[in-house]
N, C-alpha and C positions, 0 to 999 in steps of 0.2 A: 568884467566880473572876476573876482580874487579867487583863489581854490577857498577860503572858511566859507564866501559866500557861495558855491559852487557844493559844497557837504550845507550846510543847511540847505538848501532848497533842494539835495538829494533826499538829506532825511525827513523833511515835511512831503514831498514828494510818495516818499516810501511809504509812511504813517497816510495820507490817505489816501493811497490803493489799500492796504491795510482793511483801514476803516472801510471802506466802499465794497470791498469781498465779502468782509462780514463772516472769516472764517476764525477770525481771533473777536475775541469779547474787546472792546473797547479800550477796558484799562491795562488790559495785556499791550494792545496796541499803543500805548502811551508807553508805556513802560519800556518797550520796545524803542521808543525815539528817544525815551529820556537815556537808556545807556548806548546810543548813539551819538549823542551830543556828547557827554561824557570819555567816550572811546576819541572820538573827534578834538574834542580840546579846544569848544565852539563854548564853554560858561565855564566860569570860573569855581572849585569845590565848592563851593559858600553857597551857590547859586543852586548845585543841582538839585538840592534839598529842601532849597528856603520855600518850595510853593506848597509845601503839604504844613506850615504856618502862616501861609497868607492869609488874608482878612478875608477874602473873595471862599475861600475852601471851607476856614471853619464858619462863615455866616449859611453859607449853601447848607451844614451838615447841620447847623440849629434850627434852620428853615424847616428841617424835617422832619426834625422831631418834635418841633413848636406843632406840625400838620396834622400830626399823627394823636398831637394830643386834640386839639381844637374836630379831630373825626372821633375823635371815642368821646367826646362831653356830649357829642349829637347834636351841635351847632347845625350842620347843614342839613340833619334828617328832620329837624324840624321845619325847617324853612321850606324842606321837599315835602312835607305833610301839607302846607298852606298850598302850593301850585299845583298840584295834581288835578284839583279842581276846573283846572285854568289851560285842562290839555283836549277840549271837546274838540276842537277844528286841529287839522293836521298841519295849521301854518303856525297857531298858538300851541301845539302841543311840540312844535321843531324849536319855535324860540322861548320857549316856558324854560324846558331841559337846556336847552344851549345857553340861555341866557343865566340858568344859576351856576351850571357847571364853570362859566366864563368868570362868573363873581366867586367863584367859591376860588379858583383858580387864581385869583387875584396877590390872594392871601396866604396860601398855602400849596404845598406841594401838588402839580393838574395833576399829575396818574392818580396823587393819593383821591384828589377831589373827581375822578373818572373813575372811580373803584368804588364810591360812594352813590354815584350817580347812575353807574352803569344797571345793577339790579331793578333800580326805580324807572330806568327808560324800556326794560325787557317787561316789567309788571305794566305796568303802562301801554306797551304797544299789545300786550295780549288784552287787558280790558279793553280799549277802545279800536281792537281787531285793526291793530294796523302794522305791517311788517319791521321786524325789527330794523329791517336795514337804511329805513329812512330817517330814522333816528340818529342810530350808533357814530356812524360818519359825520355827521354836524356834530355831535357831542363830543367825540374825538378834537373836530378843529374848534370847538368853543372852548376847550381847554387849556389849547396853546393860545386862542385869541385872548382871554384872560389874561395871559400870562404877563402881556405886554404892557398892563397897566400901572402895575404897583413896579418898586425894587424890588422886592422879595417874590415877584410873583414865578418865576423861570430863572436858572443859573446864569443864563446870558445878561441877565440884567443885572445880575449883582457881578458880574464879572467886567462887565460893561464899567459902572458904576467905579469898580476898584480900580481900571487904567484912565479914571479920568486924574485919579490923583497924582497921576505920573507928567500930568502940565500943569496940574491945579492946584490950591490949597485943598479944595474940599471933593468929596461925591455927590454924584447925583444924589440925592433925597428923596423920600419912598415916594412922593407922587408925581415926580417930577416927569415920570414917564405916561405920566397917562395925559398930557400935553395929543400927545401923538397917538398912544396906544388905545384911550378910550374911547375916540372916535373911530378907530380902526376895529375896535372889537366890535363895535354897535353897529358900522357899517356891516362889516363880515357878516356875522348875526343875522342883521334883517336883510341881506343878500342870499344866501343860506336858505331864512324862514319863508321869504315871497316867491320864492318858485326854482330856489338852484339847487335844491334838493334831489329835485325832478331830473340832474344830467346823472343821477347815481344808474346803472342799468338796469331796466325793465326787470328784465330777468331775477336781478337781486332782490326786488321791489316784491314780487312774490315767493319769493324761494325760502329760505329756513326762517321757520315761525316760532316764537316762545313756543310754545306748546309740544313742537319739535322736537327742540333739543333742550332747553330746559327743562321738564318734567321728568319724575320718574318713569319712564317707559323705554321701549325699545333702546335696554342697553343688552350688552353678548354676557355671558356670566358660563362658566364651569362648573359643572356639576358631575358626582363619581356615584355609581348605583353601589349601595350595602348590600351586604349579604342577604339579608332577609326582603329586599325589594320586592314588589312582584312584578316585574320587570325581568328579573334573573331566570333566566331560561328561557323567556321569549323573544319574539325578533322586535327588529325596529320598526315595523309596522305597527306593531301593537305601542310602543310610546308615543308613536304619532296619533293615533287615535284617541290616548290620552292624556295626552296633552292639547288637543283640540284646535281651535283659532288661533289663541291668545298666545299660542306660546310656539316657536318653530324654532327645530334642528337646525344649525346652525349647520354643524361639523362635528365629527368624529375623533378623535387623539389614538394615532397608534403607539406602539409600546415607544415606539424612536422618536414619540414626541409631533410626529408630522399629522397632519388635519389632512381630512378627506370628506367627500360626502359618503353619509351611511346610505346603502340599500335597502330595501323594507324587508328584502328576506333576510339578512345577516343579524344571527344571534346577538343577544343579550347576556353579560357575562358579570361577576362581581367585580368591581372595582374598575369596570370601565369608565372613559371620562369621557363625557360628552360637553359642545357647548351649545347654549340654547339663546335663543333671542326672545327678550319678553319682558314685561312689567315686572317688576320685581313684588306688586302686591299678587300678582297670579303665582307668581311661580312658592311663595308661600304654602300655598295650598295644596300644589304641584309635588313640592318636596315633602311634603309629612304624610299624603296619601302613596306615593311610588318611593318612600324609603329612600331617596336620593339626598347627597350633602353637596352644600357647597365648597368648592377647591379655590383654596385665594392664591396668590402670586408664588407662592414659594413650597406650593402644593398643599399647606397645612387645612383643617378644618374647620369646614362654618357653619353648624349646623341649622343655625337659622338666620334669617335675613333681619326680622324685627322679633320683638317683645316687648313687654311691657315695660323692660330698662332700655331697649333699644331705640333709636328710631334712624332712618337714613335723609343724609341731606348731599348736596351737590354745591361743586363748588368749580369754580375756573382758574386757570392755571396764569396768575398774573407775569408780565415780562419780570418782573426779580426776582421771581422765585427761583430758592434754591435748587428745584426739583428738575427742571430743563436741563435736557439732555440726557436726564439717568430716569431710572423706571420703578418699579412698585416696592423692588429692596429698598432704596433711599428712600423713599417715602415710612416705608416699613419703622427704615430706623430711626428715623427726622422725628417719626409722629409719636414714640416711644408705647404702643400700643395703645391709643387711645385713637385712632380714627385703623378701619379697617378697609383697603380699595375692595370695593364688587367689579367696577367698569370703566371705560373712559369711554366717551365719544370726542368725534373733532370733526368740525364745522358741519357741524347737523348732523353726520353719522358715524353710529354705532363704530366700534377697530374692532374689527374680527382679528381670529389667532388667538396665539396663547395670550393670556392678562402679561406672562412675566416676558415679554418680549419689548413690551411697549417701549417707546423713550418719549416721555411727555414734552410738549411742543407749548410754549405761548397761545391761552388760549383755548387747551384741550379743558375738558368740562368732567371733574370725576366724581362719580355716586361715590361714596364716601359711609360707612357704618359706624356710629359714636353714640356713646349716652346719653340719655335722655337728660341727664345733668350738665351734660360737657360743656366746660365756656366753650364760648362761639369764640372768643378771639385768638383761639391755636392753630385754624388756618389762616389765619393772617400770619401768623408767627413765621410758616410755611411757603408763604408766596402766593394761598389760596380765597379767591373773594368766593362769599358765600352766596347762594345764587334767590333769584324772589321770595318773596314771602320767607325767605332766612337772612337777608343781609341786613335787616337794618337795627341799628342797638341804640334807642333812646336815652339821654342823658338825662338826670333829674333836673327841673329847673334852674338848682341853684348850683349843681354842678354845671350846669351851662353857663348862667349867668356870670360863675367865676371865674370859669375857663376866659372867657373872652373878657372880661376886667383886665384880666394878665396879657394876654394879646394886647389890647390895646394900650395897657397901663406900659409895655413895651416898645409900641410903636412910638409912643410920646416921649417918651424918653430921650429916643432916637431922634424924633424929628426935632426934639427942642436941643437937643447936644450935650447934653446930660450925660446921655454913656455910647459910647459904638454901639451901632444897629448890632452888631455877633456877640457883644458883652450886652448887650440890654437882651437877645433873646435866649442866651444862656441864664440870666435871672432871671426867665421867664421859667424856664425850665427845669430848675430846682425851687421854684413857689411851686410847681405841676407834680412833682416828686415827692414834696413834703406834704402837700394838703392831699394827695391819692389819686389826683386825677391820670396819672403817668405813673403805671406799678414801673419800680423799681429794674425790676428785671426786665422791662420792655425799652429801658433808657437808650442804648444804642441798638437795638433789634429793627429802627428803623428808618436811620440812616443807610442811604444806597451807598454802600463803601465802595463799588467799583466806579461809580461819578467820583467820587473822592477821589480814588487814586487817581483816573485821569486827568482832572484837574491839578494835582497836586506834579502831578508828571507834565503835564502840557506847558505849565506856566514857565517851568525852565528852556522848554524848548520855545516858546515865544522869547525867551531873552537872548537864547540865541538869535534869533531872528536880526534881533537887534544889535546884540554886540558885534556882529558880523556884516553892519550895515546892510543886510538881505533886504528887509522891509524898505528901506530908504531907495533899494534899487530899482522895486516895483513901485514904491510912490511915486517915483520920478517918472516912470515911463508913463504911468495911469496922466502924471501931472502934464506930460507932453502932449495929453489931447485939449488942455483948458485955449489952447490956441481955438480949435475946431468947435469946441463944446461947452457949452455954459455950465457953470457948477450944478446947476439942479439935473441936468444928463446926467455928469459924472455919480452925482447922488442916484441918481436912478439906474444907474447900471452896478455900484456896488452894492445897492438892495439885491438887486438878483441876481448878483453871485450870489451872494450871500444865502439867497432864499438856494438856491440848487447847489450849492456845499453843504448846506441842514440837509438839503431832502436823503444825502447819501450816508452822514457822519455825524454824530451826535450833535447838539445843538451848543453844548458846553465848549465843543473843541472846536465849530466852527468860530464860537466866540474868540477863544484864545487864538485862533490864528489871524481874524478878521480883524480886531480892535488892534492889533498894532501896526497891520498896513493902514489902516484907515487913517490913524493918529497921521503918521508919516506923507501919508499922502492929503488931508488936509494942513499940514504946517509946510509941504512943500507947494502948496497953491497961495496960501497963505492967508488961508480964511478959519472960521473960526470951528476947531476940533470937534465938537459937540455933536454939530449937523452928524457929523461923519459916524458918530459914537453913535447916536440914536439910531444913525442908520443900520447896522449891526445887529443892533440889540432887536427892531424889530427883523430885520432879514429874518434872524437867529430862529424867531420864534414860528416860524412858516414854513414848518415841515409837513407841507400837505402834499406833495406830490407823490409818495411812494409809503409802503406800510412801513418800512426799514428805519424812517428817518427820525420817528418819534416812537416812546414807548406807548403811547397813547394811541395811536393807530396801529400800531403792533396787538392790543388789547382787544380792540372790537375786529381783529379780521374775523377772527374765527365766530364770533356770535352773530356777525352781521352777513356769514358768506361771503366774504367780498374776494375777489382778486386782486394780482397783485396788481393790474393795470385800471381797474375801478379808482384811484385813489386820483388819479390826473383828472380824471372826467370831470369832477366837481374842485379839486385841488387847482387844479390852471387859473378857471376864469377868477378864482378867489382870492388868487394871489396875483391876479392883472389889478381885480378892485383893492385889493392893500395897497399894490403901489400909486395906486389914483389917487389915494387916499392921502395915504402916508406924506410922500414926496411933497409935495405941497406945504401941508403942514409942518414937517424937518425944517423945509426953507423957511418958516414963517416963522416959528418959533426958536430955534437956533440956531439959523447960518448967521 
């Protein structure tokens, strides 16, 4: 081994502990390797920039906003209006949901198509009185099963797709993966829907209900008693009285800020702040007879919860959102006065304490106070999916019907060689801009720029890989088992690296590191590159094993209760059956 190969496989090495700690964001962590490489003198200048213009970068960031428009024409809420129907038995109602989320997933961006699906699978498990959590978790991996089908369905595969032109004239082509992938989605799917549900835990099986934690009820809320209260002069007994069942003391705010519980003898005073647990349609009533206000995050006033301009809706804290990490000020200023926080809960229950203490997490669920005019789509803007009976916005038919003209009129283009698959969906994307279907100002609001940068940073450090014969050094050794082990082993054991490198580090960056030992390590056996590419691209997409490794199971923890060690129970045996599957099929169709 040479000291350049010796610094790359320091700095990939570095990049994913990095990645696997999960205490840097991703594209920090790229970024981090890319001016390694660079300090190192492992790529050449030209190089260390050229990935944030490669064809794999900008087609990923047109993917996305082609998604985002194809989810606001109402393409797939219509399609979710037909199946509802179709969810009476809980084996049809596991592969109804899984099966459209897998097809919607196909095509467009899974989170964006698990952010669509999500409210329809929590409305759903409450009419037909069935626990969320036996849902959310399949829906999660019919996402990424989806994803395996098309080019365009997952980053891995258009990245895939862009290192086959590094031996080839041309890319894969958009169906060329569903050779492999769409018998692996359909297997997954009806392994899933016929009884692998059932490994999720009991416990989860009963535990947070729609009705739970999506409804307005039982959120913690602040409240300051007025001068003229009648409350003012007496003790806490007597607000307990009067506020009755429906609504309990929470805790106390002394002057420093700190909570306690109140005693029933301790006076009543103006301007005390108490917080109370309760419906927020009781505590209505609550507040205009005891003179009490509501106190929001930054102490200001709220004197009432609804009216007739108001109404309150709840919404979930999706993994992009900008709001993770920071608390009710950032929201405050993001939402520019148009949504007011009351509360957050997280994974079924209520966050006691102060509101401005919070720091919202993936997943948290916030009652949220806006106009009874307000577009619906400014928590999106936010990073926030709107929760039942509020998420779903109907396209008109012929906004639909055009939306997906353009879609498709796109794909064709592509598949017949007419234009690049990122230039045919960038004309996709300004025909979306001119006829209104995509407001102007939403044109880049939803592209994930941190995939971006990583991507754009990753790709240099794969070329290190390569300038530095690094890759070449691990194909050779991989290649010194074809003595012992026949190619379809070897293929079966680079799936599952692959599948436990995703479950820890994005699915993007496992791509950019997997596709160039693969390359290397198929032209050092001397068989045909492909096998090895397809094997990748599905590994890539099999991030069932841990919540950490997909945004999409990052999404349903908190709705579904799940743990972090819940996600193996059903993630293992599903990615024993992809490789049964898969492997097979790679050898059959391109070794």
């Amino acid at each position: 081994m040479t000291l350049e190969q010796g610094l790359a496989f320091g700095i990939l090495f570095l990049a994913l502990a990095l990645f696997a700690s999960g205490k840097l964001r991703h594209d920090i962590v790229a970024l981090i390797a890319l001016v390694a490489v660079a300090l190192a003198g492992l790529a050449e200048p030209a190089e260390l920039l050229s990935g944030f213009g490669h064809p794999a970068v900008v087609t990923v960031a047109a993917v996305l906003v082609v998604s985002e428009a194809l989810r606001t024409s109402g393409l797939v809420e219509v399609v979710v209006q037909r199946i509802v129907p179709l969810t009476k038995t809980t084996t049809g109602h596991i592969a109804i949901l899984t099966g459209v989320v897998a097809l919607a997933s196909s095509f467009m961006n899974n989170v964006g198509a698990l952010a669509i699906m999500l409210p329809v699978a929590l409305a759903t498990a409450a009419e037909r009185g069935r626990p969320p959590a036996i849902l959310l978790m399949p829906l999660a991996f019919g996402s990424m099963l989806g994803g395996m089908i098309t080019l365009i369905g997952t980053p891995p595969n258009i990245i895939i797709a862009s290192f086959r032109s590094s031996y080839s004239n041309e890319a894969f082509h958009m169906f060329d993966f569903a050779w492999v992938g769409l018998p692996v989605a359909v297997g997954g799917i009806l392994f899933i829907a016929l009884g692998a549900w059932r490994l999720i835990p009991s416990e989860r099986k009963g535990g947070v209900q729609p009705e739970d934690m999506f409804t307005l009820e039982e959120y913690v809320v602040e409240v300051r008693v007025k001068s003229k209260s009648p409350l003012t002069g007496k003790r806490v007994a007597h607000m307990k009285t009067a506020a009755g069942e429906d609504i309990a003391i929470a805790a106390r705010v002394r002057a420093d800020g700190q909570l306690y519980q109140p005693e029933p003898w301790q006076p009543i005073e103006a301007g005390d702040i108490f917080i109370l647990r309760a419906d927020p349609t009781d505590l209505t009533e609550f507040l205009g007879k005891q003179e009490l206000e509501l106190v929001g995050p930054e102490g200001e006033i709220r004197s009432d919860i609804t009216s007739s301009a108001l109404k309150l809706m709840e919404a979930i804290v999706a993994p992009n959102s900008p709001l993770i990490g920071f608390g009710p000020r950032t929201l405050a200023r993001l939402a520019q006065g148009e949504f007011q926080l009351f509360a957050v809960a997280r994974q079924g229950e209520p966050i006691g304490g102060r509101l401005h203490n919070v720091r919202f997490q993936t997943g948290d669920v916030l009652l949220l106070q806006t106009r009874e005019s307000q577009d619906p789509k400014v928590p999106a803007e936010l990073g926030l999916l709107p929760l039942p009976e509020r998420g779903l916005r109907l396209g008109g038919p012929r906004r639909l019907g055009t939306a997906f003209a353009i879609f498709a009129g796109a794909i064709a283009l592509s598949m017949a060689g007419v234009l690049p698959l990122a230039i045919a969906f960038i004309a996709a994307i300004l025909l979306y801009v001119i006829i209104g279907i995509l407001p102007l100002r939403d044109l880049y609001k939803h592209v994930d720029w941190p995939v971006i940068v990583l991507l754009g940073a990753m790709i240099p450090v794969g070329q290190a890989l390569s300038n530095t014969g690094a890759d070449a050094l691990v194909a050779e050794s991989i290649a010194g088992m074809a003595g012992v082990l026949p190619v379809w082993a070897i293929v079966t054991l680079l799936l599952v690296a692959t599948m436990l490198l995703t479950d820890v580090i994005n699915n993007a960056a496992t791509a950019l590191i997997m596709a160039p030992i693969s390359i290397a390590t198929a032209q050092a056996l001397d068989v045909n590159p492909d096998a090895f590419l397809m094997t990748v691209a599905i590994g890539a997409s099999c991030s069932f094993l841990t919540p950490i490794g997909h945004q999409s199971n990052t999404l349903v923890m908190g709705p579904g209760g799940y743990r972090f060690s819940d996600y193996w129970r059903l993630g293992l045996p599903l990615e024993v059956m992809v490789t049964i599957i898969a492997v097979p099929l790679i050898m059959l169709f391109w070794a």
